[in-house]
N, C-alpha and C positions, 0 to 999 in steps of 0.2 A: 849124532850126539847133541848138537843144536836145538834138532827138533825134540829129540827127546825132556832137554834140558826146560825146554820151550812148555813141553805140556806138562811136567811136574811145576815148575814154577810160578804156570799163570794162573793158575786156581787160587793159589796163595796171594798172587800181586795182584787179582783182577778184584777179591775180596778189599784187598785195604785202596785201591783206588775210586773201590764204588763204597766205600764208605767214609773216604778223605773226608776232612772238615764237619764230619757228625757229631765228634762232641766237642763241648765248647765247655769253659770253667767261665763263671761268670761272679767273680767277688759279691759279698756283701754277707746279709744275714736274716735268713729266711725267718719270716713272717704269716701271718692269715692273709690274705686279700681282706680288702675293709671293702665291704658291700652298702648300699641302703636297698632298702625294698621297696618295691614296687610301689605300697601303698605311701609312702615317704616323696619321693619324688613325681608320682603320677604316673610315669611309665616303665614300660620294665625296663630292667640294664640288658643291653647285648654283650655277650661274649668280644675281650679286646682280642683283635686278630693282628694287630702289628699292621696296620694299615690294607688290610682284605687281604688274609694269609693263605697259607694251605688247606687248612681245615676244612674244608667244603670236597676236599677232594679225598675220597673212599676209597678208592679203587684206581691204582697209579695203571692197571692195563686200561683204565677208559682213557687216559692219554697218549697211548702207543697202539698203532694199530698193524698188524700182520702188512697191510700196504705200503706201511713207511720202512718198513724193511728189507723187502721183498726186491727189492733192485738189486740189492748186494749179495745175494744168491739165493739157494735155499735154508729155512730155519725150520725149526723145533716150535709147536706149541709154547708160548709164552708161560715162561714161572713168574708168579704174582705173590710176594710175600713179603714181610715187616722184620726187619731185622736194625734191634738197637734203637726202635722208636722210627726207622726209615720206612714209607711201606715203598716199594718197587716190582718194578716191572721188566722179565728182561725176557730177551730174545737170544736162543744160540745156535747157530747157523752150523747144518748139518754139513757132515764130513765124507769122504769116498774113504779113508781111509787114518790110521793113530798118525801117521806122521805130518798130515793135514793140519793147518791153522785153522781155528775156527774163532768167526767174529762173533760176543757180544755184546747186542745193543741194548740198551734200559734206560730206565730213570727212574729217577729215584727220590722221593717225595720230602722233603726236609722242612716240616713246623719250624722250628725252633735254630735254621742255621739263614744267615743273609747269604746275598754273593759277594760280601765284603771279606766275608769266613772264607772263603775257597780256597783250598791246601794247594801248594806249589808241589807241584808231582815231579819234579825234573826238569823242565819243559820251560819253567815262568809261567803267570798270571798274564795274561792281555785282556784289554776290554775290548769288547763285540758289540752288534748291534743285531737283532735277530728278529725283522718285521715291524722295527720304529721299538722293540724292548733292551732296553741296555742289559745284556749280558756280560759273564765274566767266562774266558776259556786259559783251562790249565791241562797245558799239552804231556807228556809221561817225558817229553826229550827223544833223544838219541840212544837210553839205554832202555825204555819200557814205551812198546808200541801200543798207547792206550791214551784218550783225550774226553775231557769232562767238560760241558758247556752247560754252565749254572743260568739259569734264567729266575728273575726274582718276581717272588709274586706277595705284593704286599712290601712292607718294610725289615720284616724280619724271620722271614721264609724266602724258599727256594724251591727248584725242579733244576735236577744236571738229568742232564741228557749224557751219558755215558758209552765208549766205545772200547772195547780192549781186544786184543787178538789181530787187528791189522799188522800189515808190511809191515808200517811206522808208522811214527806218532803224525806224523803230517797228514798220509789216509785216513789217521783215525779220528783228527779233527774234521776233517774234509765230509766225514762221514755223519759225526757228529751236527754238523752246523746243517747240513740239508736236512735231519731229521729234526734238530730244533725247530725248523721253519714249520714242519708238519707238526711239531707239539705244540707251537705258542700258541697259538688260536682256540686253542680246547686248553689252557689256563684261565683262571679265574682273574679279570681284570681288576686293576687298583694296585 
């Protein structure tokens, strides 16, 4: 019954924890951007990225590679796709059988969210450290075995490195935090 309970469930929970802290309300009263042009100032304007943000990154599977997963058993062909302005990347680790747990792993590319934004999933917020990058990890707790490690890139974007379908939430950060190591390096510094 568990298990069963287990796999109706986590399709449902694994959605709202790999999309925690995606939107945000942010007061005030929309506006144009006020531009000059090129010939005004002499050179052209660059796009504001919130201090060197996401944007440069197209393709959230060039940050995740079949290697970085591949310790924690076997998996599926990577699904790459943009849901709610996120683009993502995940892995789902094949099964012998329906009453089998299957781990997955992603990330999940966030413009417009900092790691100051990161939803408390059960678990609490703590701060990390993930190759000299200040990270933020929000564990699912004791009632959802799933753990998200926000890595920030720029001032007002993000990359979680996502896990759901472990033991528990403590494997799943465990799991998480080794596989940040393997993403930070292929983010965009600044």
């Amino acid at each position: 019954m568990t298990k069963l309970l287990v796999r109706v469930l986590l399709p449902l929970v694994a959605g709202g924890t790999l999309l925690a802290g995606c939107t945000t309300t942010q007061g005030g009263t929309a506006s144009p951007a006020q531009s000059s042009s090129a010939g005004e100032s002499g050179t052209p304007e660059s796009p504001s990225s919130g201090g060197g943000g996401t944007q440069s990154i197209t393709d959230a599977c060039s940050l995740l590679e079949a290697g970085d997963v591949s310790g924690y058993g076997e998996f599926n062909e990577p699904l790459n796709k943009t849901v709610g302005g996120v683009r993502s990347c995940s892995y789902r680790q094949k099964i012998a059988s329906a009453s089998d747990n299957a781990k997955v792993i992603g990330v999940n590319v966030r413009d417009t969210a900092s790691v100051a934004q990161v939803n408390d999933t059960g678990g609490g917020v703590v701060d990390k450290d993930v190759n000299g990058r200040k990270a933020r990890e929000a564990s699912g707790g004791a009632s959802l075995p799933a753990c998200t490690l926000a890595l920030p890139v720029g001032d007002s974007s993000r990359v979680d490195v996502a896990v759901i379908g472990a033991d528990s939430a403590d494997e799943a950060c465990q799991v998480a935090e080794a596989v940040a190591k393997a993403v930070e390096p292929r983010l965009p510094k600044g």
